[in-house]
mmCIF file as gemmi writes it, N, C-alpha and C atoms, coordinates in Angstrom:
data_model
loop_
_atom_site.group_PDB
_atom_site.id
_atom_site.type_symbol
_atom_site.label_atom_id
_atom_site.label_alt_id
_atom_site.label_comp_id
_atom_site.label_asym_id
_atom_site.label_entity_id
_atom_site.label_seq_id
_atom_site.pdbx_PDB_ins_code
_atom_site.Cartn_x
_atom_site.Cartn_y
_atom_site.Cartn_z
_atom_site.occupancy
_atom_site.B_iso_or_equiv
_atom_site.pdbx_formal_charge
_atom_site.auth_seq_id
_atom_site.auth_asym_id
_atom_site.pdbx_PDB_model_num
ATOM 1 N N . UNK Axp A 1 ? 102.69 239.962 65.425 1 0 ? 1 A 1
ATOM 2 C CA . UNK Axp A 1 ? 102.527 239.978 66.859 1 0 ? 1 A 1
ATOM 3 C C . UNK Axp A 1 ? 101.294 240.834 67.151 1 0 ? 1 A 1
ATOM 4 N N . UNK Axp A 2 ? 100.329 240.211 68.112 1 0 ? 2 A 1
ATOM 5 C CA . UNK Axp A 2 ? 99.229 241.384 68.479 1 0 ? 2 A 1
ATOM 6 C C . UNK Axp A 2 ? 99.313 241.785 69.484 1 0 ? 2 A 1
ATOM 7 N N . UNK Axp A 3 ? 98.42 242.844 69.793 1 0 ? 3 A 1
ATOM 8 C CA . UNK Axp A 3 ? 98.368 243.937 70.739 1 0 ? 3 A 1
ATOM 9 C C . UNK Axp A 3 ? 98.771 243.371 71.852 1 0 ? 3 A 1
ATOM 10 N N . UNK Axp A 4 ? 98.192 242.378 72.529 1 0 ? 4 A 1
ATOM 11 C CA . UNK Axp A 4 ? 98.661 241.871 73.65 1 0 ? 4 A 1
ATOM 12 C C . UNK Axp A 4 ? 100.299 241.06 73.757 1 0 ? 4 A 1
ATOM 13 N N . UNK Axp A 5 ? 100.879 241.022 72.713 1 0 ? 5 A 1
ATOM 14 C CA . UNK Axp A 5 ? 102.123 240.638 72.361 1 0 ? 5 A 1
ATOM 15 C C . UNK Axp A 5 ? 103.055 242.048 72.795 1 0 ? 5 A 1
ATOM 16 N N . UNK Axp A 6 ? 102.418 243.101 72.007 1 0 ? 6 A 1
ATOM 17 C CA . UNK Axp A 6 ? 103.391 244.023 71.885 1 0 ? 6 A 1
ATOM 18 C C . UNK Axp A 6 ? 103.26 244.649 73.595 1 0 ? 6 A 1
ATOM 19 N N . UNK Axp A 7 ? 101.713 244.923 74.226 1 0 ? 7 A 1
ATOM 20 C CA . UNK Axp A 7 ? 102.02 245.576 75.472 1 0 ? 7 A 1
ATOM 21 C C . UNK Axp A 7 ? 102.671 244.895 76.475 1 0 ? 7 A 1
ATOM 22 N N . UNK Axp A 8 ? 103.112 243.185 76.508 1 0 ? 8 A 1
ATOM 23 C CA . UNK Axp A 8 ? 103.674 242.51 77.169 1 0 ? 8 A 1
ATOM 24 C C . UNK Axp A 8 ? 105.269 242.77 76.984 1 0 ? 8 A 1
ATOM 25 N N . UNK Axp A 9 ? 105.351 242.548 75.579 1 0 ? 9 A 1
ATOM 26 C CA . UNK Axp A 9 ? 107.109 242.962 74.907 1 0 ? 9 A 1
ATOM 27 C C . UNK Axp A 9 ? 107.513 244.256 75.636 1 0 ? 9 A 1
ATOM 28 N N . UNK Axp A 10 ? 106.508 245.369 75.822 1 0 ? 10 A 1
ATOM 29 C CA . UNK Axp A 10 ? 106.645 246.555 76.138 1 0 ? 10 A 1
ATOM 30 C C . UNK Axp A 10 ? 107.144 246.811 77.933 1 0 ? 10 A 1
ATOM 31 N N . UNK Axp A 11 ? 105.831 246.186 78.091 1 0 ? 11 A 1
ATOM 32 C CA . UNK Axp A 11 ? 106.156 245.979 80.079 1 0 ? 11 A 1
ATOM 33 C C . UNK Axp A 11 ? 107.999 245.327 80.603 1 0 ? 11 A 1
ATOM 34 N N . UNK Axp A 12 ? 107.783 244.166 79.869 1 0 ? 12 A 1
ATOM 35 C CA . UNK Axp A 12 ? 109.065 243.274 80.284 1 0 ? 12 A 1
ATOM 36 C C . UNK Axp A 12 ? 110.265 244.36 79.665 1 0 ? 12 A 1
ATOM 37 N N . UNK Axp A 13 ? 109.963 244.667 78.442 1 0 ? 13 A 1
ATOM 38 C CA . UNK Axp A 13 ? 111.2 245.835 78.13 1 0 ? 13 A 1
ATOM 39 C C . UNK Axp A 13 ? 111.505 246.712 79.152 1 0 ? 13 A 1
ATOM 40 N N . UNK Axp A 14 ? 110.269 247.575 79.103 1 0 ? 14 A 1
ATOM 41 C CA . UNK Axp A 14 ? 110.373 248.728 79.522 1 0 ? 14 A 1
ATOM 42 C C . UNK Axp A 14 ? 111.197 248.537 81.181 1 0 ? 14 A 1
ATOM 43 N N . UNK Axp A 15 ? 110.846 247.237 82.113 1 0 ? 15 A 1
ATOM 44 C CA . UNK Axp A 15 ? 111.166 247.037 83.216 1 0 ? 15 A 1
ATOM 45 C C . UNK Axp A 15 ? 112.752 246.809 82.947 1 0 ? 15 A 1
ATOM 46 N N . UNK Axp A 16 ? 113.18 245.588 81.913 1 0 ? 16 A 1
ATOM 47 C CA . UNK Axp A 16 ? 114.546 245.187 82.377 1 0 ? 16 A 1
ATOM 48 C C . UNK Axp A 16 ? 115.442 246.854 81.629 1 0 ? 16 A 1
ATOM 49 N N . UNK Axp A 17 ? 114.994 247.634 80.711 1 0 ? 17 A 1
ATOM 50 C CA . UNK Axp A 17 ? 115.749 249.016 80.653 1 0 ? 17 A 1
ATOM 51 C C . UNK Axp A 17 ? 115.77 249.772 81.587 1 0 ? 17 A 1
ATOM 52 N N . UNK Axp A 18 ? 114.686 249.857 82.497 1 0 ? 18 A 1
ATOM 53 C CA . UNK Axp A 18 ? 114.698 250.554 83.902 1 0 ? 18 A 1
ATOM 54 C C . UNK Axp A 18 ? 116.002 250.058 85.097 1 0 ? 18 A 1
ATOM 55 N N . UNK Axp A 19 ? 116.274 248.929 85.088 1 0 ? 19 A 1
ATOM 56 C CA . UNK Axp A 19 ? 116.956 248.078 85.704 1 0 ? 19 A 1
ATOM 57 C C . UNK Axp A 19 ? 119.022 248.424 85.178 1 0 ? 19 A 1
ATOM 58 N N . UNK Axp A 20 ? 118.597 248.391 83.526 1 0 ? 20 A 1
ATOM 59 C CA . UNK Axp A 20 ? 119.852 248.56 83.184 1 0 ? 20 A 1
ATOM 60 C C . UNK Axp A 20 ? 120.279 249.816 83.147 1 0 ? 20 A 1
ATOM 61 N N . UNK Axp A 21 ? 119.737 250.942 82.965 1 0 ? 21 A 1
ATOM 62 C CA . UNK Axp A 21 ? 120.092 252.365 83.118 1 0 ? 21 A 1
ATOM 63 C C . UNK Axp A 21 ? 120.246 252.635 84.458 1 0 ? 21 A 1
ATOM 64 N N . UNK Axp A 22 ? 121.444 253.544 84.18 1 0 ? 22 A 1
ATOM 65 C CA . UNK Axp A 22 ? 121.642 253.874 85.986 1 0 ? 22 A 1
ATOM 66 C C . UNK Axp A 22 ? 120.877 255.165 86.089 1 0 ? 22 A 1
ATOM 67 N N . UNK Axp A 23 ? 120.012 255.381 87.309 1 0 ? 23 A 1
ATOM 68 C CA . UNK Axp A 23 ? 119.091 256.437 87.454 1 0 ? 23 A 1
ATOM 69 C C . UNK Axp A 23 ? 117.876 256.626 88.23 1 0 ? 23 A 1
ATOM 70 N N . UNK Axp A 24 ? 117.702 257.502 88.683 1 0 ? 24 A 1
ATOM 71 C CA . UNK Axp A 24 ? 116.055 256.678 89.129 1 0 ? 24 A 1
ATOM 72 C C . UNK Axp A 24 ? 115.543 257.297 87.915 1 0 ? 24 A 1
ATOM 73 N N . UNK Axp A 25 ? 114.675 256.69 87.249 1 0 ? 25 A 1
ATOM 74 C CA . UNK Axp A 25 ? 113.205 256.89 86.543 1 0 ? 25 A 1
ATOM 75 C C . UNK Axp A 25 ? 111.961 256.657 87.59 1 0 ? 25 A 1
ATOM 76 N N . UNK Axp A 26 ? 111.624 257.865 87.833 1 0 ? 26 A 1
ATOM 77 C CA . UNK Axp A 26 ? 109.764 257.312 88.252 1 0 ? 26 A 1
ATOM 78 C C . UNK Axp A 26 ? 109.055 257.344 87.723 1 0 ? 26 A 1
ATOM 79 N N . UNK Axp A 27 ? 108.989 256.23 86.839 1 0 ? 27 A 1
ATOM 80 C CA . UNK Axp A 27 ? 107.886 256.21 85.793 1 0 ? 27 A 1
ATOM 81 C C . UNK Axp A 27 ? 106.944 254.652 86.19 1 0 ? 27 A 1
ATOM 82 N N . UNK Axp A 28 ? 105.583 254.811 85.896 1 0 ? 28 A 1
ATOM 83 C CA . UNK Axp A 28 ? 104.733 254.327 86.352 1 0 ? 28 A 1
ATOM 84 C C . UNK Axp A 28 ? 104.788 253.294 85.89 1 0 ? 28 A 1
ATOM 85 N N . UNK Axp A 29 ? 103.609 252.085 85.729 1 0 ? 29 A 1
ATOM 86 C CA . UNK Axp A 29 ? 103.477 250.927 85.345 1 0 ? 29 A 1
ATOM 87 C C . UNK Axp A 29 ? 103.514 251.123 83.499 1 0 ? 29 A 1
ATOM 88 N N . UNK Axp A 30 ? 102.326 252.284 83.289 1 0 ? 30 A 1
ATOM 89 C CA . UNK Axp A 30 ? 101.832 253.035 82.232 1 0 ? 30 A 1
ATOM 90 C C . UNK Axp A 30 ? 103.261 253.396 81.046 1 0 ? 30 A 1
ATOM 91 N N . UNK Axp A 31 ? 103.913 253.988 81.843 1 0 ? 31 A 1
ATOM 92 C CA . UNK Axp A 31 ? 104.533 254.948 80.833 1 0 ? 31 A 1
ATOM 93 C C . UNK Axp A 31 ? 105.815 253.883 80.964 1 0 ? 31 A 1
ATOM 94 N N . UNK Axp A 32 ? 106.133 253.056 81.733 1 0 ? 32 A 1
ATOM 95 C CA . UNK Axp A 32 ? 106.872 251.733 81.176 1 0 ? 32 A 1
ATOM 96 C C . UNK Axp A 32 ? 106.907 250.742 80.269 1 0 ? 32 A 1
ATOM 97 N N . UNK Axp A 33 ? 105.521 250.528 80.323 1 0 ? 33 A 1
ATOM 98 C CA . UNK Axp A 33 ? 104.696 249.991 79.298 1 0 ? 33 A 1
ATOM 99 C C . UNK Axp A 33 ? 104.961 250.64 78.015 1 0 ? 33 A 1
ATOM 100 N N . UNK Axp A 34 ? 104.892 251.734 77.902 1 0 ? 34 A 1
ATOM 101 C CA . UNK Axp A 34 ? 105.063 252.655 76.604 1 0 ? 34 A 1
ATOM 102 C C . UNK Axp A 34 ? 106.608 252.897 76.415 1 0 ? 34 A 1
ATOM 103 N N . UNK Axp A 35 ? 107.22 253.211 77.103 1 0 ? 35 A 1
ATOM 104 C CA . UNK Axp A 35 ? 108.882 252.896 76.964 1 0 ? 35 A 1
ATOM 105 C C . UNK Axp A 35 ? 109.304 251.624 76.376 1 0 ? 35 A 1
ATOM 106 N N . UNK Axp A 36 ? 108.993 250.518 76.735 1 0 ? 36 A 1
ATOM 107 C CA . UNK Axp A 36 ? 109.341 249.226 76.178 1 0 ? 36 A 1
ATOM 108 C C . UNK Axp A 36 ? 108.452 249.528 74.839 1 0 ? 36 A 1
ATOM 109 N N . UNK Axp A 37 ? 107.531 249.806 74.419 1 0 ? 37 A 1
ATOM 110 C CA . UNK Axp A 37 ? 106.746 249.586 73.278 1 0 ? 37 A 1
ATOM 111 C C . UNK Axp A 37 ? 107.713 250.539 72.121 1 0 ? 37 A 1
ATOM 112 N N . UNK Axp A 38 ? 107.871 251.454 72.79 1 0 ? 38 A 1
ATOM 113 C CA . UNK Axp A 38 ? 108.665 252.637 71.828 1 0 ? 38 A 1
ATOM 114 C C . UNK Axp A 38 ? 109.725 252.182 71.833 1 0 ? 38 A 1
ATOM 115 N N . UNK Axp A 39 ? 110.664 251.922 72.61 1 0 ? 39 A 1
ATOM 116 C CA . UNK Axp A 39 ? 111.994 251.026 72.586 1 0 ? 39 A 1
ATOM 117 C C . UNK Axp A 39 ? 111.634 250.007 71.134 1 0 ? 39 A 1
ATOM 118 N N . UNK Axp A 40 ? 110.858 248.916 71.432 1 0 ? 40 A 1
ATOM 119 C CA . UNK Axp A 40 ? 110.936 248.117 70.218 1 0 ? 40 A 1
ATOM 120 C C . UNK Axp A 40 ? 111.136 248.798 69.276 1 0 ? 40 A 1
ATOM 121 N N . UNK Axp A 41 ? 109.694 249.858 68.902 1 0 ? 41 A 1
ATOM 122 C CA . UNK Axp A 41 ? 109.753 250.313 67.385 1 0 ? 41 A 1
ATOM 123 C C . UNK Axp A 41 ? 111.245 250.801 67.283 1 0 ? 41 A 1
ATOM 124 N N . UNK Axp A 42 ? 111.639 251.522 68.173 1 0 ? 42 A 1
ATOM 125 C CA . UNK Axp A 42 ? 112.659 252.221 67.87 1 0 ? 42 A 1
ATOM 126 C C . UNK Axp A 42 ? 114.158 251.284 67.118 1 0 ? 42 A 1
ATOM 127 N N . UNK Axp A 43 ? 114.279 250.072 68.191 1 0 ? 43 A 1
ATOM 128 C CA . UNK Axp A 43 ? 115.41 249.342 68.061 1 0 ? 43 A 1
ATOM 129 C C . UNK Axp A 43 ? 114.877 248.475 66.626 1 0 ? 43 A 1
ATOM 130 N N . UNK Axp A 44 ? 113.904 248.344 66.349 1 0 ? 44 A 1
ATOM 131 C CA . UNK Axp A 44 ? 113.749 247.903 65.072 1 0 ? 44 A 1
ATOM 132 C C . UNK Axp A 44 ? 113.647 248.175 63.758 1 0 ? 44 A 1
ATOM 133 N N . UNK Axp A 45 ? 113.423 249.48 64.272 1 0 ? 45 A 1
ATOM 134 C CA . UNK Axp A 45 ? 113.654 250.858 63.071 1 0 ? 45 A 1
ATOM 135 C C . UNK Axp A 45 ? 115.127 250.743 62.843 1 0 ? 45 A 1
ATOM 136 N N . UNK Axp A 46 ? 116.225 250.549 63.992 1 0 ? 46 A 1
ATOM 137 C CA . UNK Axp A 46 ? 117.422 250.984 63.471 1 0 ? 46 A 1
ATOM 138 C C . UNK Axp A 46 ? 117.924 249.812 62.722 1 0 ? 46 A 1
ATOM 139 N N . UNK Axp A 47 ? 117.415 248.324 63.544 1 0 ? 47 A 1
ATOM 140 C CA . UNK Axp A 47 ? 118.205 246.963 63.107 1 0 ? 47 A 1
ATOM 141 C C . UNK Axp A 47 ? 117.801 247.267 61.65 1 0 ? 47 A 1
ATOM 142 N N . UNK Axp A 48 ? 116.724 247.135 61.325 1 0 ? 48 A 1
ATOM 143 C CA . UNK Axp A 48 ? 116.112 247.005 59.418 1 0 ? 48 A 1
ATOM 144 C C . UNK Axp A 48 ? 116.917 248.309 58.966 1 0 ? 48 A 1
ATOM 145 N N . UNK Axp A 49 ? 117.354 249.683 59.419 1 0 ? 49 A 1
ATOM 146 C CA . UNK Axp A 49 ? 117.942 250.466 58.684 1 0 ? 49 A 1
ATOM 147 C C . UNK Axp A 49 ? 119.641 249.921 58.534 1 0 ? 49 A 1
ATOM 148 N N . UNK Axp A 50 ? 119.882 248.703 59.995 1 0 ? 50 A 1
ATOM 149 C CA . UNK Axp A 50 ? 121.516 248.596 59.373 1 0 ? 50 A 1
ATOM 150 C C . UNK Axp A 50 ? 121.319 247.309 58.845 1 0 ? 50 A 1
ATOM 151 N N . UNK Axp A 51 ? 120.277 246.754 58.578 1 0 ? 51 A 1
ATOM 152 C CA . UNK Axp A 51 ? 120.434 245.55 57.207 1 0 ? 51 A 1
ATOM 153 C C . UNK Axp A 51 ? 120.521 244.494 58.226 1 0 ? 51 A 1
ATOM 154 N N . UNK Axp A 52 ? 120.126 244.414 59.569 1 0 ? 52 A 1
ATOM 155 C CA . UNK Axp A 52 ? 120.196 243.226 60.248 1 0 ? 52 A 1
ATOM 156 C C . UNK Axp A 52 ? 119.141 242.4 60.417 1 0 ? 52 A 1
ATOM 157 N N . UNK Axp A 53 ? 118.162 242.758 59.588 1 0 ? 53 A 1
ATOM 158 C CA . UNK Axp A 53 ? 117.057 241.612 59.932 1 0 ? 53 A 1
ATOM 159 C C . UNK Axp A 53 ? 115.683 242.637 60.458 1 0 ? 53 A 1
ATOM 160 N N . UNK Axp A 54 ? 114.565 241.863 60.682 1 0 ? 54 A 1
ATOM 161 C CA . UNK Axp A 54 ? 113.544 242.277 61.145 1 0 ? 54 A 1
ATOM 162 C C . UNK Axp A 54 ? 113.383 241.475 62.548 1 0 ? 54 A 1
ATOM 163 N N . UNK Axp A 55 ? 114.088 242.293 63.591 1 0 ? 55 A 1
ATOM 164 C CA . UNK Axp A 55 ? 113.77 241.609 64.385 1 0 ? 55 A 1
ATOM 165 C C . UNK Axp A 55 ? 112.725 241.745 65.479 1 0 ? 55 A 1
ATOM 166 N N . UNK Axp A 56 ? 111.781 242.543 64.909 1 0 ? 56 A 1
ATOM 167 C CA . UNK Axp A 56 ? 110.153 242.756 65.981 1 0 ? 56 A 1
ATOM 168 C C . UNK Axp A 56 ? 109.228 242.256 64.72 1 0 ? 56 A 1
ATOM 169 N N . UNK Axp A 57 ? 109.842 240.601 64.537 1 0 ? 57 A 1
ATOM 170 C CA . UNK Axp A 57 ? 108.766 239.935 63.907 1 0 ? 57 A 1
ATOM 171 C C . UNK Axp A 57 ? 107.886 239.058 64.978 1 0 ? 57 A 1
ATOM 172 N N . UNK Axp A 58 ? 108.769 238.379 65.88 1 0 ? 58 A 1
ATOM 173 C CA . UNK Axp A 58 ? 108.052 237.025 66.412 1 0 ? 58 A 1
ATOM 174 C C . UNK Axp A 58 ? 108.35 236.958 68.116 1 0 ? 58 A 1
ATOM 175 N N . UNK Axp A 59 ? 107.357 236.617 68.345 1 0 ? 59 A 1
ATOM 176 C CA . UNK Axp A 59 ? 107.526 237.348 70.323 1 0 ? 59 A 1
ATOM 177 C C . UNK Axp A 59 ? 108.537 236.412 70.444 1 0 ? 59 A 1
ATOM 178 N N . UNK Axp A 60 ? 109.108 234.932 70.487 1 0 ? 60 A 1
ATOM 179 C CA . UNK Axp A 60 ? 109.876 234.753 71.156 1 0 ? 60 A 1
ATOM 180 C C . UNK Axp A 60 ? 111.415 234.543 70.724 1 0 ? 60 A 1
ATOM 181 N N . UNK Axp A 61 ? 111.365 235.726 69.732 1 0 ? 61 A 1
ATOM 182 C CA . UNK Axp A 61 ? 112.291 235.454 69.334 1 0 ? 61 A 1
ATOM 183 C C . UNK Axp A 61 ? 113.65 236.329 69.992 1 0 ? 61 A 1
ATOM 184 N N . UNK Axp A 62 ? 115.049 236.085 69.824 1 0 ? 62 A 1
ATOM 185 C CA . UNK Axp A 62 ? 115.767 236.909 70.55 1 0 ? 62 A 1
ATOM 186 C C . UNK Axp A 62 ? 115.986 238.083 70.303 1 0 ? 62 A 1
ATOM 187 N N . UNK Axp A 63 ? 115.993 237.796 69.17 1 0 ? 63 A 1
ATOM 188 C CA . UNK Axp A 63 ? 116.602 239.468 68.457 1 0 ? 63 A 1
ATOM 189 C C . UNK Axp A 63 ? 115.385 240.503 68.695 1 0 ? 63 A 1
ATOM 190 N N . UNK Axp A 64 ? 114.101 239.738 68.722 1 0 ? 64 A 1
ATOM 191 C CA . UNK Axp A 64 ? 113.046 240.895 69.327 1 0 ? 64 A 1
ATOM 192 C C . UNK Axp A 64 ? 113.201 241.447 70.785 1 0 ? 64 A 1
ATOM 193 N N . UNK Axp A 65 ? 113.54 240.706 71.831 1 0 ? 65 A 1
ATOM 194 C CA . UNK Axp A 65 ? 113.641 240.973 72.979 1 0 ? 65 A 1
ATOM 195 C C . UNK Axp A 65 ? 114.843 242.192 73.172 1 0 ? 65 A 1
ATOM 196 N N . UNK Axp A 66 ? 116.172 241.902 72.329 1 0 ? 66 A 1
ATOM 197 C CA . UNK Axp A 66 ? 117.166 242.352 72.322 1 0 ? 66 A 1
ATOM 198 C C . UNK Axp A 66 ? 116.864 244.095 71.769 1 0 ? 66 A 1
ATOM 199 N N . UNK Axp A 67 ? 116.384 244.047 70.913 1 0 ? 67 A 1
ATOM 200 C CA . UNK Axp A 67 ? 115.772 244.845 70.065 1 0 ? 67 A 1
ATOM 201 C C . UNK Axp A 67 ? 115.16 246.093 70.984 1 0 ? 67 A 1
ATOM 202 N N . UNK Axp A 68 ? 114.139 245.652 71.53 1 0 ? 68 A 1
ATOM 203 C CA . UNK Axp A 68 ? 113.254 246.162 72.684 1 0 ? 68 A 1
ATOM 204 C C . UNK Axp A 68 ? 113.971 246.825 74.065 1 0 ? 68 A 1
ATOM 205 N N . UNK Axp A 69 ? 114.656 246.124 74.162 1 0 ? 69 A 1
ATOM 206 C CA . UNK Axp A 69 ? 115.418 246.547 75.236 1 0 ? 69 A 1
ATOM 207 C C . UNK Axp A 69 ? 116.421 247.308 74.698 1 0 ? 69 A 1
ATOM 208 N N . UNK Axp A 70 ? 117.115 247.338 73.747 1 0 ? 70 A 1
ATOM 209 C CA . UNK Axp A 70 ? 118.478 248.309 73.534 1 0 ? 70 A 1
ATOM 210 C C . UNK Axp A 70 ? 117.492 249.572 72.932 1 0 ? 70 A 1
ATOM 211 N N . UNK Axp A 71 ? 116.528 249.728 72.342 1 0 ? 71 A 1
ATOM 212 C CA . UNK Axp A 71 ? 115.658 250.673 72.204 1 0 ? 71 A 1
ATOM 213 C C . UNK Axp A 71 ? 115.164 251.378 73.293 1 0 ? 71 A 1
ATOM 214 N N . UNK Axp A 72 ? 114.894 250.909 74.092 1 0 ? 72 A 1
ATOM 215 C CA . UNK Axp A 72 ? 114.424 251.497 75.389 1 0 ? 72 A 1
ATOM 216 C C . UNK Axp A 72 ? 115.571 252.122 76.209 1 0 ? 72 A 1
ATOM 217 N N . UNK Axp A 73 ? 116.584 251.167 76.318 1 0 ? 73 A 1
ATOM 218 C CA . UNK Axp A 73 ? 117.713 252.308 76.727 1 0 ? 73 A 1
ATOM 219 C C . UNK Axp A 73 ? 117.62 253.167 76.384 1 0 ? 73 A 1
ATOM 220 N N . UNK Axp A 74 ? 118.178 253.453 74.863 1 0 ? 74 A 1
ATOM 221 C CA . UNK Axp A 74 ? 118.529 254.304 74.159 1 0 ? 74 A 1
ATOM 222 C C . UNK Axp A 74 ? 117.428 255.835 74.263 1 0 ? 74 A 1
ATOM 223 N N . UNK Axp A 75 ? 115.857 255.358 74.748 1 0 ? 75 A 1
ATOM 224 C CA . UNK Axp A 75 ? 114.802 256.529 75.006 1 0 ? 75 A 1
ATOM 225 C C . UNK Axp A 75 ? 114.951 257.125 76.411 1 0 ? 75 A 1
ATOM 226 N N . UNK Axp A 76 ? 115.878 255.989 77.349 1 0 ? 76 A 1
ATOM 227 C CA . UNK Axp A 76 ? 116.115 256.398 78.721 1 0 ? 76 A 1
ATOM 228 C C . UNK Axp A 76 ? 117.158 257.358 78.717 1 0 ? 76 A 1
ATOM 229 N N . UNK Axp A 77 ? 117.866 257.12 78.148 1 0 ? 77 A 1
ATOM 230 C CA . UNK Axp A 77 ? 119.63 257.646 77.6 1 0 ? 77 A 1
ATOM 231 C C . UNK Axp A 77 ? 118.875 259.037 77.398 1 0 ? 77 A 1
ATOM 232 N N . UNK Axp A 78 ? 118.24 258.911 76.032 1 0 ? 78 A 1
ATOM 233 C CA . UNK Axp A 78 ? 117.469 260.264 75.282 1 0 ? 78 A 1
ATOM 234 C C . UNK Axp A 78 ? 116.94 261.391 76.499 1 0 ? 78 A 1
ATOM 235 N N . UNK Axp A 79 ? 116.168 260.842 77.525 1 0 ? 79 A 1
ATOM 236 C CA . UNK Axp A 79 ? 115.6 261.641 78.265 1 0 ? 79 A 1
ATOM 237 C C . UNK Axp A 79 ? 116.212 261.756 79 1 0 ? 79 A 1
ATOM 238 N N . UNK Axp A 80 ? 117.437 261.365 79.544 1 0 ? 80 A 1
ATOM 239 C CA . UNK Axp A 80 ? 117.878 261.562 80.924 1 0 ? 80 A 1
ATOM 240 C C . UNK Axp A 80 ? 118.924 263.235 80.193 1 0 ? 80 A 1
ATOM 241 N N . UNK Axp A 81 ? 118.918 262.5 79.124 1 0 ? 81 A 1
ATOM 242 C CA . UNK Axp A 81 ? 119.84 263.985 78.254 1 0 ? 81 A 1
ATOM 243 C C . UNK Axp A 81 ? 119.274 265.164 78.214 1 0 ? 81 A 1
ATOM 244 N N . UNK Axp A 82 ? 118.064 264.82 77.899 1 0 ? 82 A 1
ATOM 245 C CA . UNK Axp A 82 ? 117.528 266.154 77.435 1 0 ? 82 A 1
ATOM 246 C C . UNK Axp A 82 ? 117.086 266.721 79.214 1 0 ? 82 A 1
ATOM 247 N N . UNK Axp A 83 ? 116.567 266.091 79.746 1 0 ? 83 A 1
ATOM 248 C CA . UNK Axp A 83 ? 116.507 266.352 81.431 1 0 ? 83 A 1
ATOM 249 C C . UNK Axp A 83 ? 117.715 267.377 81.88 1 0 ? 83 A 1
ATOM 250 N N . UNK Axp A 84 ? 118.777 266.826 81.489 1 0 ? 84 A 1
ATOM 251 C CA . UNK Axp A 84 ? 119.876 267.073 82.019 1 0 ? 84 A 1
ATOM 252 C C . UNK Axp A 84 ? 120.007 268.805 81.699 1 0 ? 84 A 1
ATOM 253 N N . UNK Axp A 85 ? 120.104 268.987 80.655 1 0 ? 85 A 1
ATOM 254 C CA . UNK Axp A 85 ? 120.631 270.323 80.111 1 0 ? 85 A 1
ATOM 255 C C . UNK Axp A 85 ? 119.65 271.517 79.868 1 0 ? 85 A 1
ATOM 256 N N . UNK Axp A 86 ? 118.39 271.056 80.731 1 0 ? 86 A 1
ATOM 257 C CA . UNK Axp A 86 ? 117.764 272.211 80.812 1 0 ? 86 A 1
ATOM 258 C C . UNK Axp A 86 ? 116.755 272.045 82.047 1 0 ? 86 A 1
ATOM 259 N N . UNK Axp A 87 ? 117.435 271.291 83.495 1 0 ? 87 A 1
ATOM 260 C CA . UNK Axp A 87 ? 116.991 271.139 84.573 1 0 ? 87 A 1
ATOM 261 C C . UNK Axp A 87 ? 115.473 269.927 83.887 1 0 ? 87 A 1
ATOM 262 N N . UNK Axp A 88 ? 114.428 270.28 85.181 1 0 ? 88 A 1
ATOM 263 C CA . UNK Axp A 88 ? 113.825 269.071 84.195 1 0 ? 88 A 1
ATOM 264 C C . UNK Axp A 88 ? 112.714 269.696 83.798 1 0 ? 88 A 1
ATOM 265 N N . UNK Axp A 89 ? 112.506 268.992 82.658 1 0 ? 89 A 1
ATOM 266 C CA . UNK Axp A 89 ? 111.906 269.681 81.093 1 0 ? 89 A 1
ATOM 267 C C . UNK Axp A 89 ? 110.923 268.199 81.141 1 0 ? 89 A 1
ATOM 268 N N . UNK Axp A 90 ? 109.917 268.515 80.662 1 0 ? 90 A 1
ATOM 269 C CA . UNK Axp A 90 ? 108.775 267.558 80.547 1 0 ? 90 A 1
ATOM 270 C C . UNK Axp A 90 ? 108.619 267.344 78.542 1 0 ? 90 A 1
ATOM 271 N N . UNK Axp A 91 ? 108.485 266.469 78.59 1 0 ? 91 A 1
ATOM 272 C CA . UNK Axp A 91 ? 109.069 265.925 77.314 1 0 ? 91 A 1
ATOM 273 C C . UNK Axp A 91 ? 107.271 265.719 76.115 1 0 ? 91 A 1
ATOM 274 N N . UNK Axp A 92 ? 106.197 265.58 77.451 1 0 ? 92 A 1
ATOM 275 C CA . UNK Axp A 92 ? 104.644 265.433 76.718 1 0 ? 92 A 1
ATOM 276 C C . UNK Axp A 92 ? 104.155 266.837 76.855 1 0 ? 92 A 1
């Protein structure tokens, strides 16, 4: 997948995890973009560590989309945590 694959995978992620987490996030066009991108790596780091496949091989595939998005939760989840328990804490 190239660059323009992955910052698209990233946007559409990063938006429908914004959508599924309950919360406000104000996060920009930018750092959505980068949420969905990190989401992928992330959710694909874990699928190949539990033996399920590579699924941030092929843009249209499902398990990539799926991938992307349960990753991105999981960084929304991450920050809303760490937010939480020490008022808000800037994470860059």
């Amino acid at each position: 997948m190239g660059i323009i694959g992955w910052i698209v995978l990233g946007l559409v992620a990063g938006i429908i995890a914004k959508r599924i987490f309950p919360g406000g996030q104000g996060l920009g066009i930018v750092m959505t973009t980068l949420l969905g991108v990190g989401g992928a790596l992330l959710g694909g780091l874990v699928a190949s560590l539990l033996g399920v496949g590579d699924p941030i091989d092929e843009f249209w595939d499902f398990s990539t989309w799926v991938a992307a998005i349960l990753g991105a939760v999981a960084i929304l989840w991450l920050a809303s945590t760490l937010e939480g328990r020490g008022g808000r804490r800037r994470l860059v």
